[in-house]
N, C-alpha and C positions, 0 to 999 in steps of 0.2 A: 407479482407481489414479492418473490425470492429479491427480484432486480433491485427493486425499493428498498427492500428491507437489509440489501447489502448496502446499500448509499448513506442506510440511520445508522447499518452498524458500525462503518467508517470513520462517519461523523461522530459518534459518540466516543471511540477511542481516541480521535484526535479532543476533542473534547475534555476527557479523563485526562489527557498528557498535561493540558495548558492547565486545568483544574489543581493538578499533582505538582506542579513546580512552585514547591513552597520557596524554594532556594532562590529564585532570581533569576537563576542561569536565562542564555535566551538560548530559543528551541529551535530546533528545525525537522521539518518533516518531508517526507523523500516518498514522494508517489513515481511507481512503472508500469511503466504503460497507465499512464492518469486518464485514457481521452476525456471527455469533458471535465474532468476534476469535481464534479457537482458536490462531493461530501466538504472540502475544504472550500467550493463558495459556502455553503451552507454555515460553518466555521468563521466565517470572515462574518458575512449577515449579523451573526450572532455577538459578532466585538466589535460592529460599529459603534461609535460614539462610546468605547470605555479607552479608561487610562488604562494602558498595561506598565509591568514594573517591568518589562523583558518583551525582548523582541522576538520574533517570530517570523522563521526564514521557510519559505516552501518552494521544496522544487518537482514540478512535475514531468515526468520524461516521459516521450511519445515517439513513435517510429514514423507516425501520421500527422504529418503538418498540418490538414483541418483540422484534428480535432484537437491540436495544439491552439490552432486559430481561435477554435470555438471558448476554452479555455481561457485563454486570454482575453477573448473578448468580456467574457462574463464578470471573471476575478479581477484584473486591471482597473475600472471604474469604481469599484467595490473600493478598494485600495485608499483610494483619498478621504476617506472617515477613518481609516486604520493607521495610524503615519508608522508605528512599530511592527506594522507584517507588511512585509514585500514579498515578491511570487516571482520565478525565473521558473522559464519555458526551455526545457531542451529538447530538440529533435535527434535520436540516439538512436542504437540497434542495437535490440536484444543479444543477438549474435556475436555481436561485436564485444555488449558488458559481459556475457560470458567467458569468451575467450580472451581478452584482451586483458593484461596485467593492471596496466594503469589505465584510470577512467576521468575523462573531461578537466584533469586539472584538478581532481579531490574533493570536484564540487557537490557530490552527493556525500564525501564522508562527514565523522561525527554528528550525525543525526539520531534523534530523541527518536521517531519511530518511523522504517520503513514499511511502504505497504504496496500491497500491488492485487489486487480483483481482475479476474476475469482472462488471466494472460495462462496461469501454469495449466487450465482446463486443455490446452493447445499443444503444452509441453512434456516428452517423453520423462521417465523417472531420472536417467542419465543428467540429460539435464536440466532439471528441476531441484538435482542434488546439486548441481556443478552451478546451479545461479543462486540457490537458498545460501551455499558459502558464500558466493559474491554480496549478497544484498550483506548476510549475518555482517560482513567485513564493514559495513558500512558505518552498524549500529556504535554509538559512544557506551562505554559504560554504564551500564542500566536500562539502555535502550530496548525496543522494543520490533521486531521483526511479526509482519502480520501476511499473510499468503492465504488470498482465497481461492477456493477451487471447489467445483461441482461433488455434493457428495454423491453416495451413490443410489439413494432417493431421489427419484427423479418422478413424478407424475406424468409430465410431458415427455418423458426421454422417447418413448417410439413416435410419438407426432415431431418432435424433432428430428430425430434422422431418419425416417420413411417417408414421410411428409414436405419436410426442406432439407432433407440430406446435411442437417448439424449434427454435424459429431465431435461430439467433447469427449474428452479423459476424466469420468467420475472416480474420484477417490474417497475410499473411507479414512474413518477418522484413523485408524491404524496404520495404512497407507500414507496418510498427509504427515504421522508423526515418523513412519520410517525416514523418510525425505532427511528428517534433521539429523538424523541419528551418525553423523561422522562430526560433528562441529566441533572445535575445541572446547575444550573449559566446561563446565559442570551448567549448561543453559538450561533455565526454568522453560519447559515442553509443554504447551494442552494444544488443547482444542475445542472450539466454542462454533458456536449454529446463529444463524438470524430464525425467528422464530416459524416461518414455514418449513424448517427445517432441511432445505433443499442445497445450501451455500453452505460450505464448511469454511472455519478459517483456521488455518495455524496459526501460533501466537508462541513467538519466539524470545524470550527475557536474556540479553545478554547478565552475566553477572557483574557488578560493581567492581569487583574487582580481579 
């Protein structure tokens, strides 16, 4: 149920974004590590057959070619009721957007909101800090930085790692907001739950200005 209810929480923030663009501007939203992207088909289902006044660019990045595969297979056909959202696949490495100065050609920058579920549960704090600047760098003015990760509510946590030997990195919410706590500029910080209360997400507001 956490799984799902991270997929409607997703989705409703991308949701809110297109909802909140009074302005026009066109948007663009930047999933890491997307595998199947399922919040933004969800997103696309939902604009088939409307006029939009602004276009809407998603890119989803993956280390995993199936589930790049998968992805594309779903949201691509989706596509042709939508002619103002198109969707770019990149197959990338975490490792690499970490450390690596310049990314892909700038094609993740100036995006309306960054997000990423189910990758930082894997990631030491070192770098979890050192990829929260990278994505933050991402966001345009006003943007929105979103970082899911296991809190430390867990019901299942010992049938997971006794059981199937999963072991994630549970953070609480004061842990997910240390993460941010080097960024430049004066960023609006919380932290918000899907309602089993299991999934924490950071929520990172660059400032407008």
């Amino acid at each position: 149920r956490a799984v799902r209810n991270r997929r409607a929480y997703l989705h409703h923030k991308l949701q809110d974004a297109v909802s909140a663009n009074t302005s026009g501007a066109d948007l663009k939203f930047v999933s890491i590590a997307c595998g199947p992207a399922h919040e933004f088909s969800d997103l696309v289902r939902g604009l088939q057959g409307k006029e939009l006044p602004f276009s809407i660019e998603f890119v989803g990045m993956d280390q995993d070619k199936l589930a790049l595969d998968n992805a594309r297979e779903r949201i691509e056909p989706a596509l042709r009721d939508t002619p103002r959202v198109r969707a770019t696949f990149e197959q990338d490495n975490i490792k690499r957007l970490i450390v690596e100065k310049s990314t892909a050609g700038g094609m993740y920058d100036n995006a309306q909101v960054v997000y990423t579920a189910g990758l930082f549960d894997y990631l030491s704090d070192r770098a979890s800090n050192r990829l929260i600047q990278k994505l933050y760098g991402f966001l345009r003015p006003g943007g929105l930085l979103i970082v899911g990760n296991f809190g430390t509510y867990n019901p299942q946590r010992f049938i997971m790692e006794y059981g199937a030997e999963w072991f994630l990195i549970h953070r609480s919410e004061g842990d997910l907001t240390a993460l941010a706590g080097v960024l430049p500029g004066n960023p609006e910080i919380w932290v918000e739950k899907e309602p089993e209360g299991v999934n924490l997400f950071l929520n990172i507001r660059k400032p407008l200005a």
